[in-house]
C-alpha positions as CSV (number, residue, x, y, z in Angstrom):
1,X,25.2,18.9,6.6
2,X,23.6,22.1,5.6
3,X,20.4,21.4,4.2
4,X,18.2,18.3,4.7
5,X,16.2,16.4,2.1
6,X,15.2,13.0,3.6
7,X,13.2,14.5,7.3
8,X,9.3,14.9,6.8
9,X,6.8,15.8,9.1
10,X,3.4,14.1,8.2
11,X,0.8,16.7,7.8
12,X,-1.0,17.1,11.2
13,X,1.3,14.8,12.8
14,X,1.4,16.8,15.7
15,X,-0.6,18.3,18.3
16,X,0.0,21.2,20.8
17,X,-2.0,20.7,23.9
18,X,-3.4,23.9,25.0
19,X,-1.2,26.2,27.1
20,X,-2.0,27.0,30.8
21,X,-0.9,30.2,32.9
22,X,1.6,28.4,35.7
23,X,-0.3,28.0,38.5
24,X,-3.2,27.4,36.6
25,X,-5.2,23.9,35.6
26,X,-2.0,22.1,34.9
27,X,0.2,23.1,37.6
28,X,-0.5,19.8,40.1
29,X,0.7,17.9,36.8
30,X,4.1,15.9,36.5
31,X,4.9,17.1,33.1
32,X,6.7,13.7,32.1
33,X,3.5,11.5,33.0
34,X,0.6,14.6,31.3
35,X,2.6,14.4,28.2
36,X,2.9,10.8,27.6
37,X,-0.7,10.1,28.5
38,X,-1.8,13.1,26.4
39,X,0.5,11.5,23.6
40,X,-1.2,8.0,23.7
41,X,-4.8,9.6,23.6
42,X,-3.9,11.5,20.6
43,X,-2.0,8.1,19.1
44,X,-5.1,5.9,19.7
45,X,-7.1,9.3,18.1
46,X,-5.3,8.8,15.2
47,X,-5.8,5.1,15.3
48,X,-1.7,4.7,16.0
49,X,0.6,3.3,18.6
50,X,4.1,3.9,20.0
51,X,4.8,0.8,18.8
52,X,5.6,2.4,15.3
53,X,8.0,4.8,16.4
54,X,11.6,3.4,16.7
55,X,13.1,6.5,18.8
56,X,11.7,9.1,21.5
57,X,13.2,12.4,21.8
58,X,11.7,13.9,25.4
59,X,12.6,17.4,25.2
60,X,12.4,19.2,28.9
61,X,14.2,22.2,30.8
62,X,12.3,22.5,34.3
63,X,12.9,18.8,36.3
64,X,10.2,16.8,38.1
65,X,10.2,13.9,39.7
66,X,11.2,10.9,38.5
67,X,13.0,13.2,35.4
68,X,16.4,10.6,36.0
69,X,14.3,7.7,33.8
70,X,13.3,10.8,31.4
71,X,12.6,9.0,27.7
72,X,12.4,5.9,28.5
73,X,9.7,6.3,31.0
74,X,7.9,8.3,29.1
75,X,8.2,5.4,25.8
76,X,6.6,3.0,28.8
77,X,3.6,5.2,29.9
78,X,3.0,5.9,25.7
79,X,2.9,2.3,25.8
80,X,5.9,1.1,24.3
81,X,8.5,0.0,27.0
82,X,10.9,-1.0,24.2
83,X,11.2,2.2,22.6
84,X,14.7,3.7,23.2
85,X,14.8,7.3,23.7
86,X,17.0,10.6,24.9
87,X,16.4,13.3,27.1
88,X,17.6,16.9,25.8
89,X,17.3,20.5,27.5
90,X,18.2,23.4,25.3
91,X,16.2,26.3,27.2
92,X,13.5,28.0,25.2
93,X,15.1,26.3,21.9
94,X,14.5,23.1,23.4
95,X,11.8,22.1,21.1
96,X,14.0,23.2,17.6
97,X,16.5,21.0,18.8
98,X,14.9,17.9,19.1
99,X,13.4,18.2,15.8
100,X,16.7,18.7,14.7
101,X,18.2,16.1,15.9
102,X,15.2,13.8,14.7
103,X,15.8,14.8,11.6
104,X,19.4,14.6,11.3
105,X,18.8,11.2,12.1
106,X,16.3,10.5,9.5
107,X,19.0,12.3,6.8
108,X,21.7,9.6,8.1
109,X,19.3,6.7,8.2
110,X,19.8,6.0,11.7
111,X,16.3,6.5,12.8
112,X,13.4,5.6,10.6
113,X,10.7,7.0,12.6
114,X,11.3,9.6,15.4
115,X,8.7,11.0,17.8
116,X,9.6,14.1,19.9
117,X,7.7,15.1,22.8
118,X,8.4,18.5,24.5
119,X,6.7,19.3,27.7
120,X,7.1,21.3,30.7
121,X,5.7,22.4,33.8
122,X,7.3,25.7,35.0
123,X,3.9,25.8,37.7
124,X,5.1,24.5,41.3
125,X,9.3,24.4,39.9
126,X,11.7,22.7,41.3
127,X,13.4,23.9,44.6
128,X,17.0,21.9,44.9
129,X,19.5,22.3,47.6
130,X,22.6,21.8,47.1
131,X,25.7,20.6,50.0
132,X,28.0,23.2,51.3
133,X,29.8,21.3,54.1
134,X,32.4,24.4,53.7
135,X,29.6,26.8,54.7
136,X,29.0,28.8,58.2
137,X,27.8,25.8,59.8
138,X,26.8,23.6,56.8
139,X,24.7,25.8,55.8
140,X,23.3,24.6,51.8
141,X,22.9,26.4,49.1
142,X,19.4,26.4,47.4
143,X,18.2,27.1,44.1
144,X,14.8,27.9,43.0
145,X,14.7,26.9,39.3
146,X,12.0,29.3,38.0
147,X,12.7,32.6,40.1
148,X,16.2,32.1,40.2
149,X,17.1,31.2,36.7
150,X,14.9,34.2,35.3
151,X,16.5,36.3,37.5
152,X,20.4,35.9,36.9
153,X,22.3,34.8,34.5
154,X,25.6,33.5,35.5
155,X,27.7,34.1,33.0
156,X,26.3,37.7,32.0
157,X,25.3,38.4,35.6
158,X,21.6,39.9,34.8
159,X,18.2,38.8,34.3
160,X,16.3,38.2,31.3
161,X,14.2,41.2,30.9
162,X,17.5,43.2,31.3
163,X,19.2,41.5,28.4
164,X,15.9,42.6,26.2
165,X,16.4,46.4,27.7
166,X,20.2,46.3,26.7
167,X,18.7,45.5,23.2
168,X,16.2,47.7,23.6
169,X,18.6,50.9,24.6
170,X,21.1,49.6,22.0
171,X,18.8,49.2,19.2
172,X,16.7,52.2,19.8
173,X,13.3,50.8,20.3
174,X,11.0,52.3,22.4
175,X,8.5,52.1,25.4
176,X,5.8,53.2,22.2
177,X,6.8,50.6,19.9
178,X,6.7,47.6,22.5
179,X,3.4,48.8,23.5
180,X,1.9,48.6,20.0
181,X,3.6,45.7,19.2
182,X,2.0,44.2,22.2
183,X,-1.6,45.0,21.0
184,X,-1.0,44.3,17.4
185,X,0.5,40.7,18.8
186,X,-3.0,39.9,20.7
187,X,-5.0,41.0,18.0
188,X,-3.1,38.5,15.7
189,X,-4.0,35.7,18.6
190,X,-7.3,36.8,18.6
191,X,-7.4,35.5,14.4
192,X,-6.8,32.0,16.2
193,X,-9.8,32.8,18.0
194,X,-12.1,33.0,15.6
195,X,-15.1,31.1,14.3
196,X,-15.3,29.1,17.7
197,X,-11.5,28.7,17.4
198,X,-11.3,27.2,14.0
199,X,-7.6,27.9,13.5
200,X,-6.0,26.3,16.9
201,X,-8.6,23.3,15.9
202,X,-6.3,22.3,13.2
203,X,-3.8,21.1,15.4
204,X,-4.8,21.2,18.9
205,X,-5.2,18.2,21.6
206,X,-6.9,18.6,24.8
207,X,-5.1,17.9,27.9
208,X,-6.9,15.8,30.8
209,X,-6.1,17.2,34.2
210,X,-6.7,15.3,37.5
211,X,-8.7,17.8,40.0
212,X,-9.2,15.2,42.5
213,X,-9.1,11.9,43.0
214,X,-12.3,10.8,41.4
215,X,-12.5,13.7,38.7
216,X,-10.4,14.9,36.0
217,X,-11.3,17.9,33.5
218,X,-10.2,18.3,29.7
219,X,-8.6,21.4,29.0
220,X,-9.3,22.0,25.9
221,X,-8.1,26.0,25.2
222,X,-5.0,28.5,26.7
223,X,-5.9,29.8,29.8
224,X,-4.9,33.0,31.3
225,X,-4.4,35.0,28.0
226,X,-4.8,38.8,28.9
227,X,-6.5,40.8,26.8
228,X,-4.7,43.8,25.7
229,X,-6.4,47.1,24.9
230,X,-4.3,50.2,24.4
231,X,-5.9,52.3,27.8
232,X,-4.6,49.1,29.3
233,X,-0.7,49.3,28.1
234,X,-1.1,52.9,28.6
235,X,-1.8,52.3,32.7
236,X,0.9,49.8,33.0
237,X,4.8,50.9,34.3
238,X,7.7,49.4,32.8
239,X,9.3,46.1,34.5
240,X,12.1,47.8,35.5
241,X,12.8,51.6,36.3
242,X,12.8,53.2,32.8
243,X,12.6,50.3,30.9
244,X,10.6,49.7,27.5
245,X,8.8,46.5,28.9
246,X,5.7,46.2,30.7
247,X,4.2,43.2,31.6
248,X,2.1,43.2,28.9
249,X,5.4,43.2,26.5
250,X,6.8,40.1,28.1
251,X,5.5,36.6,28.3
252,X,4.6,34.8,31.2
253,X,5.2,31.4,32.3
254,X,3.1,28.2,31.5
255,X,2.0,24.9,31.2
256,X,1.6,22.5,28.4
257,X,3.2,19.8,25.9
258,X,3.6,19.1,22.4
259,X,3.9,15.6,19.9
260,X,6.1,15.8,16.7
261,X,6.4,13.3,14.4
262,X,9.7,12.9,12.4
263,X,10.0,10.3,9.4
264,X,11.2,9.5,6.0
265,X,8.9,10.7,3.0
266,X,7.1,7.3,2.6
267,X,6.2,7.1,5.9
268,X,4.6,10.7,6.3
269,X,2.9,10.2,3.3
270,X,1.3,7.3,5.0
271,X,0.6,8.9,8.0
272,X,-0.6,12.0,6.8
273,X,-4.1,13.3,7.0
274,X,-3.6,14.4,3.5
275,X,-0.9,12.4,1.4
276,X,-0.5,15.3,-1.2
277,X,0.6,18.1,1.5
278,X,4.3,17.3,2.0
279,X,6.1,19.1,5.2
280,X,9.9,18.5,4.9
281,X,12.4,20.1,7.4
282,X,15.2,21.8,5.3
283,X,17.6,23.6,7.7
284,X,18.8,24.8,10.9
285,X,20.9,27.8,12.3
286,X,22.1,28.9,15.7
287,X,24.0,31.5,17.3
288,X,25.1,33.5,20.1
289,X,25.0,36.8,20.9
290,X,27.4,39.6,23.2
291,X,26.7,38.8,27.2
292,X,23.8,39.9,28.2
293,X,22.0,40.7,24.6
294,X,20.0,37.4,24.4
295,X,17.5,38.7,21.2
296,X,20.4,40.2,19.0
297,X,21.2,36.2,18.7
298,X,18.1,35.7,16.6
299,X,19.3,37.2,14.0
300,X,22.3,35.3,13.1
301,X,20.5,32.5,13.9
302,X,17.8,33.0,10.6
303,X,20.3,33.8,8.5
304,X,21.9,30.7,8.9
305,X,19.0,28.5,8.5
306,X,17.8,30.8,5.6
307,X,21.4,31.0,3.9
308,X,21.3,27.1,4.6
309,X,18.3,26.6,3.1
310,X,19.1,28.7,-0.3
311,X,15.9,31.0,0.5
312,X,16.0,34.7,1.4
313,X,13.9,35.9,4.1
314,X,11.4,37.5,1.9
315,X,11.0,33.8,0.4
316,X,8.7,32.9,3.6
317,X,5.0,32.7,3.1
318,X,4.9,33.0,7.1
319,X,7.9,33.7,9.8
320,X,7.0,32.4,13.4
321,X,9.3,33.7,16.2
322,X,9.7,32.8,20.1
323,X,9.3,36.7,21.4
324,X,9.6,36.5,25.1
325,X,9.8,40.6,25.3
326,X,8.7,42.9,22.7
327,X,12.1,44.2,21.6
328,X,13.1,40.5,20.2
329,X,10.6,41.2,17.3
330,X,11.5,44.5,16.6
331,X,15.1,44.1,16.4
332,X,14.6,41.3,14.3
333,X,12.1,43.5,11.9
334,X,14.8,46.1,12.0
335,X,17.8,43.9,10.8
336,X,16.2,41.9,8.4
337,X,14.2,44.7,7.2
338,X,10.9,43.1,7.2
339,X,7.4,44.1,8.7
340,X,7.0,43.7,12.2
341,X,3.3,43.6,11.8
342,X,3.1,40.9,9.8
343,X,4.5,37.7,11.2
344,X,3.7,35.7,14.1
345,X,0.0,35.6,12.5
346,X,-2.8,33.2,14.9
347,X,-0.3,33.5,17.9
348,X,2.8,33.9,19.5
349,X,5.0,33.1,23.0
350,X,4.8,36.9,23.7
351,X,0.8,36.5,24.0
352,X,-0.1,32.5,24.7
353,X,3.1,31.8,27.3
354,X,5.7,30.1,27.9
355,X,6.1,26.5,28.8
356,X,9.6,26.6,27.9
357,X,10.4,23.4,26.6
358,X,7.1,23.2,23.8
359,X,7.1,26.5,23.5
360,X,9.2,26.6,19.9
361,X,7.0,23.5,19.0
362,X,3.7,24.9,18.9
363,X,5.4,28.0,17.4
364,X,6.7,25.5,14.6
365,X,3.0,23.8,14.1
366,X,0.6,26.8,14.2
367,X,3.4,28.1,11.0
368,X,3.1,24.9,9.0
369,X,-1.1,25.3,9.5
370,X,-0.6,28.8,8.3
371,X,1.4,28.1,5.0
372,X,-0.5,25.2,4.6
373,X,-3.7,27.4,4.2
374,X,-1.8,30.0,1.9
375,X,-1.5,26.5,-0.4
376,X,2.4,25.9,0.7
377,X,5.9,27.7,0.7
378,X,8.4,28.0,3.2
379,X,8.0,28.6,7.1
380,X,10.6,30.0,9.2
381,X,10.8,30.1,12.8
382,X,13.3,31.7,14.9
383,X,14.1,32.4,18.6
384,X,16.4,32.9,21.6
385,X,17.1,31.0,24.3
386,X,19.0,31.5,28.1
387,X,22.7,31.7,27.5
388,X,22.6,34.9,25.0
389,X,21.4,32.1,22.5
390,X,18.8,32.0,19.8
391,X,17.7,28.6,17.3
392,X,16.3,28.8,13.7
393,X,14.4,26.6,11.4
394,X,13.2,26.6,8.2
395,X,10.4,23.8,6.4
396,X,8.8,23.7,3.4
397,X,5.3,22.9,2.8
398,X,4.2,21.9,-0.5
């Protein structure tokens, strides 16, 4: 099944919740519960219930408690404790494969309405120990799943910002380009911004946060964004000893969720705020790239979707892209031969964070708002994921 002609999204059916710096406003939150009750406020929003949906696709990569019960649990605290659902974990291509698989099961007629929630909380992570009865003494092993899984990759034996360096060295990109590519991608943020945030209005929910027992607060914008000046990126040292990324050319970790609605093309036409703007998924790609090269893999990964789709890359009216470091974006610009400058327009991971699991969701939805104010075409988004593995999509908005 290469390309897909029977998934629609209804138009602004979805919502990103605002994204929060980990161990920000969110970070006291269990991911699982701040999801589904920010999902029901924005069903009973849109006058809706989780009664119509007749799947749930939870997408999540950092655990919390209670994650066992996963879907299911979160169907009950939406309000529907009928609703069957799944649990999936794909890294930072969590959220592109949960759509997918929504809409896969749309094109087989399996599912006839699918909502997909992705959420994480990478504040406060999870710290598991694990038996070791062979050990000096017993002793366990522990695993911290933040730190430790930035840190080291099993398989290529490195940590993320080295795979984006190997890239980097291999590619010929340098400390120069990342810098300015840094700057140019807050200035595009900073477009969302504008006119008392008109742009992130079009599709984003508030998340209610429980400060104490008596008082919760509404977040209603990202927090911790860093704005980027070029004296600033000039006064920063690279990550690692002569590497091309500063912290201002990586993203950082976060907090937030995100709703998706996937259905048949009767049903988002009902359900859309605007029955003449159709959103219809089209195709997917994947790949994986050499150990320890994680953003090489995004490439393969668009062309894919993109050859699936029967478009060329210069066919997209916008191209969205999960850019934890600086170098994914310019390696893709390089291989595709397309401007670096101008995609990832209103925001990207590299600038907003990185919740992990949503991240590609809100990636997906501030694309189909940006083609939808161009008056339609195709949106592709693309990005990597732990493993040396990337994730593509491509929609079309008419």
């Amino acid at each position: 099944m290469l390309t897909l002609t029977k998934a629609y999204i209804p138009f602004r059916g979805y919502y990103s919740t605002p994204f929060a710096r980990w161990q920000g406003t969110l970070a006291n939150e269990n991911a699982i519960k701040l999801a589904a009750a920010t999902s029901k406020r924005w069903l009973e929003h849109n006058n809706w219930t989780a009664g119509m949906f007749d799947y749930l696709i939870l997408g999540m990569t950092v655990g919390q408690p209670q994650w066992f019960f996963g879907a299911p649990w979160a169907a009950a605290l939406m309000g529907n404790d009928r609703l069957p659902g799944v649990t999936l974990s794909q890294a930072c291509t969590t959220s592109t494969t949960c759509l997918y698989q929504a809409s896969v099961g749309i094109e087989t007629g399996f599912f006839k309405n699918v909502y997909c929630l992705m959420a994480d909380r990478t504040s406060n992570g999870p710290h598991t120990v694990w038996p070791n009865p062979n050990g000096p003494g017993g002793e366990v092993y522990s695993e911290n799943w933040m730190m430790d899984h930035f840190g080291f990759d099993p398989h290529a034996k490195n940590s993320m910002i080295q795979t984006a360096e190997n890239v980097a060295r291999e590619a010929g990109i340098t400390r120069e380009q990342c810098d300015a590519l840094a700057l140019r991608r807050y200035e595009q943020y900073t477009g969302a911004l504008a006119d008392d945030r008109a742009f992130q209005k079009r599709y984003m929910f508030p998340a209610e946060a429980q400060v104490s027992k008596k008082k919760t607060i509404l977040l209603e914008a990202d927090e911790g964004v860093t704005e980027t000046t070029p004296e600033g990126l000039a006064r920063l040292k690279p990550v690692l000893p002569d590497g091309t990324h500063t912290f201002a050319a990586q993203t950082f970790p976060a907090d937030g969720n995100v709703g998706v609605i996937v259905t048949g093309r009767e049903k988002a036409k009902e359900l859309s705020a605007d029955a003449n703007i159709e959103i219809q998924v089209v195709s997917y790609g994947y790949a994986r790239a050499k150990k320890g090269f994680m953003a090489m893999a995004v490439v393969p990964a668009v062309q894919m979707a993109i050859k699936n789709a029967g478009i060329n890359i210069q066919d997209a009216k916008a191209i969205k892209t999960h850019n934890p470091f600086a170098a994914n974006d310019l390696y893709l610009a390089q291989q595709l031969n397309i401007d670096v400058n101008a995609f990832n327009n209103y925001g990207c991971s590299l600038i907003f964070g990185h919740p992990q699991g949503p991240t590609a969701g809100r990636l997906i939805i501030e694309g189909i708002e940006e083609v939808v104010m161009l008056g339609g075409g195709y949106m592709v988004w693309g990005g990597c994921a732990a493993g040396d593995t990337a994730a593509s999509m491509v929609l079309k908005i008419n």
